[in-house]
Backbone bond lengths (Angstrom), bond angles and torsions (degrees), N, CA, C in turn:
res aa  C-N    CA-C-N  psi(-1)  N-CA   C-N-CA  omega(-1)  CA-C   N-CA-C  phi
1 X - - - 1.465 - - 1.529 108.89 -
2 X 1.272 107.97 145.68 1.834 98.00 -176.87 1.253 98.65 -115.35
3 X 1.446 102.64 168.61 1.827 123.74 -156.17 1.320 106.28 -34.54
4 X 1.906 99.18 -55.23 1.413 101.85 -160.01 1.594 114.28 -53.07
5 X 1.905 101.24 -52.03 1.618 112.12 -159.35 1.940 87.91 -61.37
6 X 1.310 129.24 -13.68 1.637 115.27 -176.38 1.439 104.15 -73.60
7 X 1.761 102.20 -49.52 1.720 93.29 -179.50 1.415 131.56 -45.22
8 X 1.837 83.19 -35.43 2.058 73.78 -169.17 1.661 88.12 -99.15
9 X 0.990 159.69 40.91 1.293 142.69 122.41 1.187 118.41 -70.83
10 X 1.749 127.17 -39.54 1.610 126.00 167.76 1.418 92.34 -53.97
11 X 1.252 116.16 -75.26 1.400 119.73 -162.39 1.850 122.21 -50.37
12 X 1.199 116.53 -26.50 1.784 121.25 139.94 1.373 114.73 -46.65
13 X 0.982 116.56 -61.71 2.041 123.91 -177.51 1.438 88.08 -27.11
14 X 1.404 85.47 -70.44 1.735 104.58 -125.46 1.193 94.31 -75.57
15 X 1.672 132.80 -19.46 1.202 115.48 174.55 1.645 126.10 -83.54
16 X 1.524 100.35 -38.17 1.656 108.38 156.74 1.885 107.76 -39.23
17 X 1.139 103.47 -74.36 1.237 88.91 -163.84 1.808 128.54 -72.93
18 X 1.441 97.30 11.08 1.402 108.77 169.48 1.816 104.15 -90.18
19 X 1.279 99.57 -33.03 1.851 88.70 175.85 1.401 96.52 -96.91
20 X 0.944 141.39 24.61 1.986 131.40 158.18 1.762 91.41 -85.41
21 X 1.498 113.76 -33.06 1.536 107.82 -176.12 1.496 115.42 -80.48
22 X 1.359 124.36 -41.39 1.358 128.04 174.90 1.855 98.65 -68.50
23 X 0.823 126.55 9.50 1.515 115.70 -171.67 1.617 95.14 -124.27
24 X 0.667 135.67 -46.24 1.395 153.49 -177.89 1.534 114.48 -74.39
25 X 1.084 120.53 -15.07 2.043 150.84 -176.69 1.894 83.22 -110.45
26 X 0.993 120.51 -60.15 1.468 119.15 -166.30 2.006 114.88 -68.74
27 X 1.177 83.67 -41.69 1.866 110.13 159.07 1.683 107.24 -41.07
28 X 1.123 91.68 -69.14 1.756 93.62 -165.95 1.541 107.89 -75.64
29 X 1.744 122.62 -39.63 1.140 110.42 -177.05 1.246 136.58 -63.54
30 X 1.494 96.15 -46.30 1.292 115.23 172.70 1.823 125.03 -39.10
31 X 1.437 104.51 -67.22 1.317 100.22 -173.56 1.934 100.76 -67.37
32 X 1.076 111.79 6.27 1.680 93.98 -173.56 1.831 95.55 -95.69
33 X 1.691 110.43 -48.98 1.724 84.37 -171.23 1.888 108.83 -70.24
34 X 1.432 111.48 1.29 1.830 107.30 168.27 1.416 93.64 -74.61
35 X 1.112 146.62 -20.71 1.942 127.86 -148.55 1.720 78.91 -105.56
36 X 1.836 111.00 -45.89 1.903 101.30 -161.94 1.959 84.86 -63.31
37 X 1.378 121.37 -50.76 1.389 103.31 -152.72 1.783 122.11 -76.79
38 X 1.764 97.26 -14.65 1.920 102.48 -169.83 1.354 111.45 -131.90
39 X 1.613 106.19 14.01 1.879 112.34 -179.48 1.070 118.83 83.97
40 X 1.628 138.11 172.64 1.030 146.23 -168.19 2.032 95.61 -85.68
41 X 1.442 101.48 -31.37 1.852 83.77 -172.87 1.325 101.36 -72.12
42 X 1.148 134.44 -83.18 1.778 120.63 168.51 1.327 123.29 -1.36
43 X 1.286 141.36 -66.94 1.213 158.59 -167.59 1.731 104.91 -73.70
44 X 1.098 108.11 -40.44 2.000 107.62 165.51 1.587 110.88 -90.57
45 X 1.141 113.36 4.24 1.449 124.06 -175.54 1.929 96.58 -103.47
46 X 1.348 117.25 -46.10 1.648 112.81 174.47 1.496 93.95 -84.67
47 X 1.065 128.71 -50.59 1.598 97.51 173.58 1.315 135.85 -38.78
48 X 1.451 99.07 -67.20 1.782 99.36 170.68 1.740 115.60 -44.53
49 X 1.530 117.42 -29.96 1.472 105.57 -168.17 1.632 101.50 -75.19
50 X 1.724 116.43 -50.48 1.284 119.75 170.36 1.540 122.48 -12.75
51 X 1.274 101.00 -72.11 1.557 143.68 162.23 1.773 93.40 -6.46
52 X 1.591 79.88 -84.66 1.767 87.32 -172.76 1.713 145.32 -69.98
53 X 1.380 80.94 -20.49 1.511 110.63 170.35 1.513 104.06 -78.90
54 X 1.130 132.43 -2.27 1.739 122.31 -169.45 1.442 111.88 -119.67
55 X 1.891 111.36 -0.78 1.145 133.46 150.16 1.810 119.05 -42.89
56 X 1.503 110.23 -12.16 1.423 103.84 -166.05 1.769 81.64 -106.89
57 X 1.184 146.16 27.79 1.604 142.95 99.54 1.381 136.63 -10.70
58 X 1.183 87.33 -61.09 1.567 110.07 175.56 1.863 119.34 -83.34
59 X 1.442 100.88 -21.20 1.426 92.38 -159.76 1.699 84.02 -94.16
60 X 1.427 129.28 -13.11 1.448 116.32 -173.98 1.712 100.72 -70.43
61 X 1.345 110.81 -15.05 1.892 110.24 165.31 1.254 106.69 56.11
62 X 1.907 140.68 41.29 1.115 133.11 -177.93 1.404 136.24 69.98
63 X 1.469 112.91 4.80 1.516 121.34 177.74 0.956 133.39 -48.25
64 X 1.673 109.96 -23.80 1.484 130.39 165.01 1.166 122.32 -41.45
65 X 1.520 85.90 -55.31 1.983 103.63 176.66 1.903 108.99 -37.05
66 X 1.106 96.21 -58.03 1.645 101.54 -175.74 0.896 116.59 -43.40
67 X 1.755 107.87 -57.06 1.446 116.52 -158.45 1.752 108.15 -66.94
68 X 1.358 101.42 -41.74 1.437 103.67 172.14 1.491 125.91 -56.77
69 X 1.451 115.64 -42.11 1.529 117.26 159.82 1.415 134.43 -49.12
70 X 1.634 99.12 -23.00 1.676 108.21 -174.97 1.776 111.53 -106.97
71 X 1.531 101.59 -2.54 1.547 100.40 172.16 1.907 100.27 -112.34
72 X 1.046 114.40 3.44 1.660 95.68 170.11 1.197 117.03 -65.53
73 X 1.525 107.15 -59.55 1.970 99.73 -176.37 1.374 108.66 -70.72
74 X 1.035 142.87 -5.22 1.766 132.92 -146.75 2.418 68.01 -97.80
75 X 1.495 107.03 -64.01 1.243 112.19 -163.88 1.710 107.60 -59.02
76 X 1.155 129.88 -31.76 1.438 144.97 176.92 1.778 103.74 -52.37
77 X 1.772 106.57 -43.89 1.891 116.25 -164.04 1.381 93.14 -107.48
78 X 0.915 123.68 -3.05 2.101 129.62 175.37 1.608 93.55 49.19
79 X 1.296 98.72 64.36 1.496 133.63 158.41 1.308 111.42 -57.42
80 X 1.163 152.42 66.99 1.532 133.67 -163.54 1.468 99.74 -95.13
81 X 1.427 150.74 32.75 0.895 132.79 -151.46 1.628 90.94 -173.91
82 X 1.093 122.17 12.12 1.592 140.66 -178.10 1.475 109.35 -131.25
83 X 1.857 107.07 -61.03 1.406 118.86 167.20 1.945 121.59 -53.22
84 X 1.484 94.97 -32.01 1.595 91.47 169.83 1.264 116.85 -81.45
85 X 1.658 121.37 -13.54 1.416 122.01 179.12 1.508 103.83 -68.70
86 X 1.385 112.63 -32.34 1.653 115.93 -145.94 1.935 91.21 -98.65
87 X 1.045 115.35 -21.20 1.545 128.35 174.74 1.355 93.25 -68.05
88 X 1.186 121.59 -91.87 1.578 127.17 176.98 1.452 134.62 -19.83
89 X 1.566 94.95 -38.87 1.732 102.14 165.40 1.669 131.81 -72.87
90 X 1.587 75.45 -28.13 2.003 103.39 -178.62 1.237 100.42 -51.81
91 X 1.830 98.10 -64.69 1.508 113.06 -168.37 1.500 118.26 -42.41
92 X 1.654 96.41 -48.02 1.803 103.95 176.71 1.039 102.00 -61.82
93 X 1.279 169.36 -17.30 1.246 146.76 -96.29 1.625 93.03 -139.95
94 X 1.399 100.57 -72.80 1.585 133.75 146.27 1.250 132.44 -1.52
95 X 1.139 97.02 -74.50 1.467 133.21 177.77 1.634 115.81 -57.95
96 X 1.583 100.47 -37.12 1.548 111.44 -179.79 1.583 95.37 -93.62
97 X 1.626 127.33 -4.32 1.485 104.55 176.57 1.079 105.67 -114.65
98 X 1.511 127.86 13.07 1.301 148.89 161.45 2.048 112.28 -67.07
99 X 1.486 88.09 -41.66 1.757 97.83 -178.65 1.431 117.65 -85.93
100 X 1.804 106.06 -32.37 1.649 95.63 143.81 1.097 124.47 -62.45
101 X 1.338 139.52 -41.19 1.497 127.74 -159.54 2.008 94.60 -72.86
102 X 0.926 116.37 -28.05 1.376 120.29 171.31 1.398 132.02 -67.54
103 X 1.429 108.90 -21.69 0.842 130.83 173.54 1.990 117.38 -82.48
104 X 1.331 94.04 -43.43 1.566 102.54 173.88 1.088 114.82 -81.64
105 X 1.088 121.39 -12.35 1.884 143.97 178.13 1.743 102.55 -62.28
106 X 1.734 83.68 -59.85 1.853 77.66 -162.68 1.861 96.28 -83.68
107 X 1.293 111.82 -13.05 1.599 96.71 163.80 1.643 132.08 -57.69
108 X 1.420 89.53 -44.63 1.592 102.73 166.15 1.577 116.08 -49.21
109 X 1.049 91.81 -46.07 1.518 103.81 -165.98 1.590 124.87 -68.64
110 X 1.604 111.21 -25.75 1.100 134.28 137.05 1.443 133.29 -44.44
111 X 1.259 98.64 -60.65 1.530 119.99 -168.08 1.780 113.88 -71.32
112 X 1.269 90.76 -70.61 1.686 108.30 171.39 1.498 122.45 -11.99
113 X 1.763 102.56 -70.96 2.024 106.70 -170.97 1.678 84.46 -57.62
114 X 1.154 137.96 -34.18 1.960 106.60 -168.60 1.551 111.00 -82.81
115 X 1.705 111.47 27.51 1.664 98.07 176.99 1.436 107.44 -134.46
116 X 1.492 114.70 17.14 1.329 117.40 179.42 1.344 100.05 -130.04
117 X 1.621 115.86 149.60 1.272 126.64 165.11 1.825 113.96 -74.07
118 X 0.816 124.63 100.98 1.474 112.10 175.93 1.880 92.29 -151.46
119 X 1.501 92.09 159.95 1.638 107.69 178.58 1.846 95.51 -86.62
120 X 1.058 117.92 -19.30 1.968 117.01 -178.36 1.637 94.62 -52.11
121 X 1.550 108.64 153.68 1.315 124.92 -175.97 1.668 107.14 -76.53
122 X 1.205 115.93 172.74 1.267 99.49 169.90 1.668 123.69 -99.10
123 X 1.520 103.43 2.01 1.277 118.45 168.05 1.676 118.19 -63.27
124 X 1.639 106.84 -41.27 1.066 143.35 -154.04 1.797 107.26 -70.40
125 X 1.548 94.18 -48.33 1.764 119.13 176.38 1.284 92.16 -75.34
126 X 1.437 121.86 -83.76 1.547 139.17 -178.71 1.904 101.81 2.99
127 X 1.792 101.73 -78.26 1.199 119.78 -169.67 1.764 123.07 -51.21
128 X 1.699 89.68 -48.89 1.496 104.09 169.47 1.575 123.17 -45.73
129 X 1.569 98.37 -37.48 1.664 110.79 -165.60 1.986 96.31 -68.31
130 X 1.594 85.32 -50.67 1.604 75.91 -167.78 1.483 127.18 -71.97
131 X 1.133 113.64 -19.89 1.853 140.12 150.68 1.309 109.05 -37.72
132 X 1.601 133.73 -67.98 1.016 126.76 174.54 1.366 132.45 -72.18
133 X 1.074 105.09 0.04 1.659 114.03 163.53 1.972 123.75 -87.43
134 X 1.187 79.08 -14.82 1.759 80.92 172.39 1.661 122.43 -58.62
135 X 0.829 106.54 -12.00 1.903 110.66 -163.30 1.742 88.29 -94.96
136 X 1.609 116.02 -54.28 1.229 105.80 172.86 1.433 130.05 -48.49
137 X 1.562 116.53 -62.29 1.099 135.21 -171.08 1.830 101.69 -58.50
138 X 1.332 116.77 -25.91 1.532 115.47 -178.19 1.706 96.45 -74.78
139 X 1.504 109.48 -54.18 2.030 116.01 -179.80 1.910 90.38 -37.44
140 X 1.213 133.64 -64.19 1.128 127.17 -168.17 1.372 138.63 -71.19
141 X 1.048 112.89 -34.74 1.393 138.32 168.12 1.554 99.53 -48.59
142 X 1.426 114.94 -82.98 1.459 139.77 -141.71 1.725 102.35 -97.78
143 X 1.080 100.80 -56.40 1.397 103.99 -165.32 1.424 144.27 -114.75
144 X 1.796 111.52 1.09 1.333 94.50 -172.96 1.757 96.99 -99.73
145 X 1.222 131.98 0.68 2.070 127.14 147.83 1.619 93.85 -24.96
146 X 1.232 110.39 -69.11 1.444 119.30 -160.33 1.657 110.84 -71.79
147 X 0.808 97.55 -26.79 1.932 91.99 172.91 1.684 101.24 -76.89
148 X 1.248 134.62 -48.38 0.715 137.97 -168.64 1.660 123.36 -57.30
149 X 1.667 94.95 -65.46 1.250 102.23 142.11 1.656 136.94 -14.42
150 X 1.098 112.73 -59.17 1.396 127.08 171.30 1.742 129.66 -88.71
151 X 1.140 96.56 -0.51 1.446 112.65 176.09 1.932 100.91 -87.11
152 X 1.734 97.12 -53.79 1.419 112.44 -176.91 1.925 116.32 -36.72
153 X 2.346 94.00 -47.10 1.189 99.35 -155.76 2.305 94.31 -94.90
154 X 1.291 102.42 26.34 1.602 100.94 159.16 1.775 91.34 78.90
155 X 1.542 105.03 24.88 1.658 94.93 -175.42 1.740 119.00 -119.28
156 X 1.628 98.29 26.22 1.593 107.49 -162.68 1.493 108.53 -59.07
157 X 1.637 126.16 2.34 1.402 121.38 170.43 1.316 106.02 -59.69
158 X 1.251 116.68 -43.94 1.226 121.04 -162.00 1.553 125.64 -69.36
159 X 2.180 106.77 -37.05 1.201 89.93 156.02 1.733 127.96 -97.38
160 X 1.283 98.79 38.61 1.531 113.68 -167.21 1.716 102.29 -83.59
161 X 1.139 83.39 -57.66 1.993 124.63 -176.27 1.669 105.97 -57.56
162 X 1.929 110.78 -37.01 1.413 107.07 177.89 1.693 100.34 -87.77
163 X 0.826 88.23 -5.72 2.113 80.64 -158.27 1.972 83.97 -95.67
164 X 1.365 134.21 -35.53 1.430 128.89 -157.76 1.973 87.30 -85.01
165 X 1.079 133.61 -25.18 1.314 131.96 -177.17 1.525 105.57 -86.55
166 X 1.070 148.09 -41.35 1.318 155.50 137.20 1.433 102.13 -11.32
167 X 1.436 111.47 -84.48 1.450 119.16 -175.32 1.675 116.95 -46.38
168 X 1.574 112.74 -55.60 1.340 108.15 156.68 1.265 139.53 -48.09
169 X 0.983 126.48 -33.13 1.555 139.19 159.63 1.363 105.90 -69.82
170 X 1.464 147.93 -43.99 1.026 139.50 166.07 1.833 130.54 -47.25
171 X 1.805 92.66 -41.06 1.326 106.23 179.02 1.918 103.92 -78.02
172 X 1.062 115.74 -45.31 1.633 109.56 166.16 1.467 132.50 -66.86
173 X 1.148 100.35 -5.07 1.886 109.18 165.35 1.318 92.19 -83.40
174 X 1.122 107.07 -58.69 1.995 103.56 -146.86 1.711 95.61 -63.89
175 X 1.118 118.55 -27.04 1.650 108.11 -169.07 1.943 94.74 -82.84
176 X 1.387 122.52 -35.47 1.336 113.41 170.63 1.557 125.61 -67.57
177 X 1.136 101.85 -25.96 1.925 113.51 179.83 1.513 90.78 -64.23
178 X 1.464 110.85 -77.36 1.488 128.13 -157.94 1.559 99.03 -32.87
179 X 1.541 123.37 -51.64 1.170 136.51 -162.42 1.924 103.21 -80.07
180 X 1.080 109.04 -43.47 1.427 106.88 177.14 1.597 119.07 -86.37
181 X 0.916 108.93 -41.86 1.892 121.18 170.75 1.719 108.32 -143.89
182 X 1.206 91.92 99.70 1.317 98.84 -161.69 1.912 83.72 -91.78
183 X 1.076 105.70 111.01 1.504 123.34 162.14 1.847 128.80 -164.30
184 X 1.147 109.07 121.50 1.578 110.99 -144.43 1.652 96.98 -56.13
185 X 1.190 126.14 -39.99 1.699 125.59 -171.25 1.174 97.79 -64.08
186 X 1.585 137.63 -44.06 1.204 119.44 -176.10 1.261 93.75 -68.18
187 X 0.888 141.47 -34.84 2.012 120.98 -151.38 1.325 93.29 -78.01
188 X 1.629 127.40 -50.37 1.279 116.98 -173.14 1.960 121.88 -55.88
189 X 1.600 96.47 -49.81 1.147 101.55 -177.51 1.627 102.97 -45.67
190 X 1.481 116.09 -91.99 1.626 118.31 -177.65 1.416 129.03 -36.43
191 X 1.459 112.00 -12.19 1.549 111.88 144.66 1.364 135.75 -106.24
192 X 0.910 124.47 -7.90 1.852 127.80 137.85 1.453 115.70 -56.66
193 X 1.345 120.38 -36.34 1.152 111.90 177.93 1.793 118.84 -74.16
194 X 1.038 111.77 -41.30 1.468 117.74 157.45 1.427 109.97 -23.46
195 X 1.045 128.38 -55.33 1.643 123.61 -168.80 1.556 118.51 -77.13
196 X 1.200 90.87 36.81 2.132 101.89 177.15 1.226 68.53 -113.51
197 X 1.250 163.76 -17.43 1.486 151.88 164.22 1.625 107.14 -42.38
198 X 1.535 108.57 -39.35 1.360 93.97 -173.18 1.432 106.80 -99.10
199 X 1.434 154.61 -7.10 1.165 126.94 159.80 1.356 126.27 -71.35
200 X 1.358 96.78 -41.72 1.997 114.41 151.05 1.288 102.28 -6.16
201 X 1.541 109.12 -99.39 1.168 137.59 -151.88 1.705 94.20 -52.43
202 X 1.321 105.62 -65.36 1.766 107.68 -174.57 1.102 125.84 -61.96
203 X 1.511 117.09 -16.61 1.824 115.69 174.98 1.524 87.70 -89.82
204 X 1.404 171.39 -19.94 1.333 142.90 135.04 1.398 142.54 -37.14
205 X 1.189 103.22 -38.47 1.336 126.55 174.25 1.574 104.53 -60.24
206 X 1.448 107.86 -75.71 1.948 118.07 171.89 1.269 103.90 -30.66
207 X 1.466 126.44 -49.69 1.333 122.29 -161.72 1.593 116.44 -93.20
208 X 1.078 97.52 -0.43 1.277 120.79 168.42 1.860 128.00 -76.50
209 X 1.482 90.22 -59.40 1.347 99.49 175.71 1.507 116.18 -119.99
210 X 1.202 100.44 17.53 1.584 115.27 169.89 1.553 126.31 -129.83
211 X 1.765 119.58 155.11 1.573 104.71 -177.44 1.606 101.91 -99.88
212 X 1.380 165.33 117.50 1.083 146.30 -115.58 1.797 89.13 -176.22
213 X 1.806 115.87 98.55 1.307 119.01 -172.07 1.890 95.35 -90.81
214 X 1.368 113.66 120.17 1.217 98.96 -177.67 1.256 102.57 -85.38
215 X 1.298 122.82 -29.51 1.364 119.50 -162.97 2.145 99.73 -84.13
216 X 1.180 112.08 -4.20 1.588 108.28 164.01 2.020 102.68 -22.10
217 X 1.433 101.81 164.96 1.055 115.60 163.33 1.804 115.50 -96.53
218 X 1.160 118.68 140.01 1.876 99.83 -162.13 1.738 92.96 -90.63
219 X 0.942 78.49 163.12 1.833 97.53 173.94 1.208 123.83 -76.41
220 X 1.625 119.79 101.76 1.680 109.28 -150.03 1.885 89.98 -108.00
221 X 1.152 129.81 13.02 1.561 116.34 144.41 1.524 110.37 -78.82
222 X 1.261 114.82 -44.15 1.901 108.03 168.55 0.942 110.28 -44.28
223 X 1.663 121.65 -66.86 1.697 124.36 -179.31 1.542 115.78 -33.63
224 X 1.526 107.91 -51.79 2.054 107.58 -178.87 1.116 91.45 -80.56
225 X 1.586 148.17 -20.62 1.746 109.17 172.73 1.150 108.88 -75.53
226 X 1.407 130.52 -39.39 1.831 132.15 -174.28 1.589 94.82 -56.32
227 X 1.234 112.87 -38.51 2.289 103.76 -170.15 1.826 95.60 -93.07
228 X 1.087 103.61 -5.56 1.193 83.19 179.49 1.529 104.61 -100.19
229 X 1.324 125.47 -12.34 0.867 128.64 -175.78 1.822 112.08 -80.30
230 X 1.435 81.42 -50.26 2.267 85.96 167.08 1.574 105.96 -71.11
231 X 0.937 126.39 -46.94 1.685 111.08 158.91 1.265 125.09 -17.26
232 X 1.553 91.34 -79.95 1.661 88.03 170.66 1.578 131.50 -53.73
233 X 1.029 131.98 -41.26 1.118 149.20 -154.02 1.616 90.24 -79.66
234 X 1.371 128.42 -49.71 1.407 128.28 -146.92 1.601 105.56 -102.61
235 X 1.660 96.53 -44.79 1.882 104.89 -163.63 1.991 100.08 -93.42
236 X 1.626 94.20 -44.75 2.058 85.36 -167.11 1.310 94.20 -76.92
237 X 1.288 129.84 -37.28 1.556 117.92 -161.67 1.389 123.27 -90.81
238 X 1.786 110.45 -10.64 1.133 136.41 144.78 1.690 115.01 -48.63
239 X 1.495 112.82 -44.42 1.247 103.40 -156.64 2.016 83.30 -88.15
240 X 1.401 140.30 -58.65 1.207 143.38 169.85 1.273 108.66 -14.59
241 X 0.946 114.48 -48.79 1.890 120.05 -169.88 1.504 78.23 -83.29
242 X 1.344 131.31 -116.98 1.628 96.63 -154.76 0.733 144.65 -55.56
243 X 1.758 134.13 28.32 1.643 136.62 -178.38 1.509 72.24 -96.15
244 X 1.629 148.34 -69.18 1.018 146.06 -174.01 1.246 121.09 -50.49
245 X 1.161 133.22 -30.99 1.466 124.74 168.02 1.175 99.31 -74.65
246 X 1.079 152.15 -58.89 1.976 150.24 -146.60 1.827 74.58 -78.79
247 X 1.495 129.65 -61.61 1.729 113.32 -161.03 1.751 103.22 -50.47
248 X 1.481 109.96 -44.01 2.138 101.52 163.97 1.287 113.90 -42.54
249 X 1.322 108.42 -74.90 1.695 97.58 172.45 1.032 134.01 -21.43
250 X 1.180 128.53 -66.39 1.430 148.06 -175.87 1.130 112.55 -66.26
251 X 1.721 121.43 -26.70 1.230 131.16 -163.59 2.123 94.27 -75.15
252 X 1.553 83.80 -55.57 1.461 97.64 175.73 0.941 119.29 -25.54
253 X 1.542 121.44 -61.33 1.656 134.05 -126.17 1.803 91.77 -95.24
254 X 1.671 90.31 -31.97 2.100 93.61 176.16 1.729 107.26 -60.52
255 X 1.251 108.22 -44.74 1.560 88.95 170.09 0.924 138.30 -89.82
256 X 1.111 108.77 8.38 1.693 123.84 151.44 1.345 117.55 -55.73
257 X 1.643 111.19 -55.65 1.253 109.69 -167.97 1.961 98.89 -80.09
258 X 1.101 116.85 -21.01 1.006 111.29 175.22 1.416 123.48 -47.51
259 X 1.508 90.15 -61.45 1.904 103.32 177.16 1.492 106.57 -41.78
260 X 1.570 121.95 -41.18 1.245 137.80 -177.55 1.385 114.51 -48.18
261 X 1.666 118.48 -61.71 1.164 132.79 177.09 1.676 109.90 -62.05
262 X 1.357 127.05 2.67 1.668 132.82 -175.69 1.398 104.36 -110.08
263 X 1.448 116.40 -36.79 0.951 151.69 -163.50 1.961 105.42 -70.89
264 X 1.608 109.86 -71.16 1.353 101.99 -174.17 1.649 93.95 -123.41
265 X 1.697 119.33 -0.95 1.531 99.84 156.73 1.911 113.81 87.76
266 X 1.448 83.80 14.44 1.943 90.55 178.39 1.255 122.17 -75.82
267 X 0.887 128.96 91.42 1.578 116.31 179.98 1.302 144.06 -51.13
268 X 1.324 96.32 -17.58 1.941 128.83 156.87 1.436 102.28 -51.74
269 X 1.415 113.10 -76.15 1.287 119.08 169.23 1.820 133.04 -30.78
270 X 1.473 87.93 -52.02 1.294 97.06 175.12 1.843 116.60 -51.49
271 X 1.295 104.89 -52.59 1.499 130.67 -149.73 1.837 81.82 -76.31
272 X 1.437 115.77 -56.44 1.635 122.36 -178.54 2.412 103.88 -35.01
273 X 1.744 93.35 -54.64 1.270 109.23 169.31 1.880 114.59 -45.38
274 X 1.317 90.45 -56.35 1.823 83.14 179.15 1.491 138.96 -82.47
275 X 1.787 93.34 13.60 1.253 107.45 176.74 1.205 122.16 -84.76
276 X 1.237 93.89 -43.86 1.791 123.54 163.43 1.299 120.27 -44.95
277 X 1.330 111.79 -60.79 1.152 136.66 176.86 1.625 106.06 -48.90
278 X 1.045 117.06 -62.68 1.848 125.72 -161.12 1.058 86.07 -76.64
279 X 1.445 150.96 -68.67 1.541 152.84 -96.63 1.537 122.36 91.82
280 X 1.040 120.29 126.22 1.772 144.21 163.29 1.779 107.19 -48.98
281 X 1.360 115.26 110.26 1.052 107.87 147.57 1.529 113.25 -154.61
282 X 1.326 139.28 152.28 1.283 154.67 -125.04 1.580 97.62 -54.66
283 X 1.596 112.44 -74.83 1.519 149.11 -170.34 2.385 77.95 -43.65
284 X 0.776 106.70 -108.98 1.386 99.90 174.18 1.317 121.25 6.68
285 X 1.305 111.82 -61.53 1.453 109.94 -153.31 1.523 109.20 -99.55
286 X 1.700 117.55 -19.75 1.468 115.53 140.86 1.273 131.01 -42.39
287 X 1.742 100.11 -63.65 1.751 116.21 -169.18 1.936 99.12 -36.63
288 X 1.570 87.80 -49.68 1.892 78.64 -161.00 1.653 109.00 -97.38
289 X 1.358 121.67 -3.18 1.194 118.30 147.87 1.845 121.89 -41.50
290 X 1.709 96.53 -54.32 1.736 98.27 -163.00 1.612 87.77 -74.68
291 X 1.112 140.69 -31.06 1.430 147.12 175.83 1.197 123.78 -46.69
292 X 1.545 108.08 -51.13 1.295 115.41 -162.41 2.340 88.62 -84.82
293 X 0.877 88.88 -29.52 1.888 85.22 174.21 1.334 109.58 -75.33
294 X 1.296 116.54 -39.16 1.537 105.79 -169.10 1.677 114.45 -67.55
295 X 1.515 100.57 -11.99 1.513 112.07 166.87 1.420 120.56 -65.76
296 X 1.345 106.27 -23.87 1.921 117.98 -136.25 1.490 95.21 -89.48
């Protein structure tokens, strides 16, 4: 490995794990001067929304992975004309899971005040929900192409350094709001809004030390591996996990009837059991239909 690629690998460490500490310091403080300044119902009220809003984690289903696989070599041959294809697709990519997460945002936001007991209005929840989603929906929209980007080219100090100043600035508003206008929508709003700090900062930087054609055409085999990739992840393996949970069920309920058939010794029963068991098909399920009556 040579000097340089060592520096910026220490210098990745050490900066990741310097913002796992400012984030993790910001973690604990935060929700404590909201609980000293707006009570315990407020403070389990942004938790729970946090909570649900951070579900759009999961729904990005690894896309990263891709994107990162398809900008190593383009960035490795100083591809500028490959790397802007694979930027461009990101962006689209993003951008459209940015309008879902917006979309489930203002569902929540709807939905939510009718599933909790609280005396808060439902305007009150409603507003909050969609307030605290801004910081996300901005990470998606605007900026994580560009984190990514820079993760690919061995440069995650850089979005380490924008994302740990964000957070700091976030944690020093909210303790000055609380103290000057202590009202939870303002605190959220003016610290969600803070994080246009980080596409800011990172669309200069790219354009700085990068050649980046926006108007490229995007790469629409990248595009069907990234959807095909949340496809999979969300709709087939979604549907596997419950074809497999309902096959437990069912699995269950056969030895149920099994125990049944040991139990009082029906042979109707039994035969009903081995239908299940083998597979359903017509000739079967007559034969021991007229059977199981001609007993009855």
């Amino acid at each position: 490995m040579s000097p340089i690629k060592k520096d910026r690998t220490v210098l990745n460490v050490a900066s990741t794990i310097t913002l796992q500490i400012i984030t993790l310091l910001s973690g604990f403080l935060v929700p404590k001067f909201i609980l000293d300044a707006f009570g315990s119902q407020i403070n389990g009220l942004v938790s729970s929304i946090t909570q649900f809003l951070g579900y759009i984690s999961l729904v990005e289903g690894g896309v990263g992975a891709v994107i990162l696989a398809n900008l190593y070599g383009p960035l490795a041959n100083n591809d500028s004309e490959k790397i802007s294809a694979v930027i461009v697709t990101a962006n689209r990519f993003f951008k459209h899971l940015a309008l879902i997460f917006l979309g489930y945002e203002i569902g929540l936001a709807i939905i939510y005040p009718f599933f909790i007991k609280t005396q808060l209005s439902w305007e009150y929840i409603a507003s909050l929900t969609l307030i605290m989603g801004v910081s996300t929906f901005i990470q998606y929209y605007f900026a994580i192409s560009w984190k990514l980007m820079l993760q690919a080219d061995r440069k995650m100090f850089v979005a380490a350094f924008v994302q740990g100043l964000a957070v700091v600035l976030n944690l020093f508003t909210t303790i000055i709001i609380i103290r000057v206008l202590p009202n939870i929508h303002m605190v959220k709003l003016i610290g969600g809004a803070l994080y246009f700090i980080q596409p800011i900062i990172l669309n200069r930087y790219i354009k700085k030390h990068y050649v980046i054609n926006p108007k490229v055409k995007s790469d629409s085999e990248l595009f069907k591996a990234a959807l095909g990739w949340f496809w999979n992840q969300h709709c087939v393996y979604g549907a596997r996990k419950y074809r497999y949970n309902c096959f437990n069920t069912f699995n269950g309920i056969r030895k149920c009837v099994g125990i049944i058939c040991i139990l009082i010794g029906s042979k109707w029963i039994e035969e009903l059991n081995y239908v299940y068991f083998f597979g359903y098909n017509s000739d079967n399920w007559n034969s021991i239909c007229k059977g199981g009556f001609a007993r009855m």
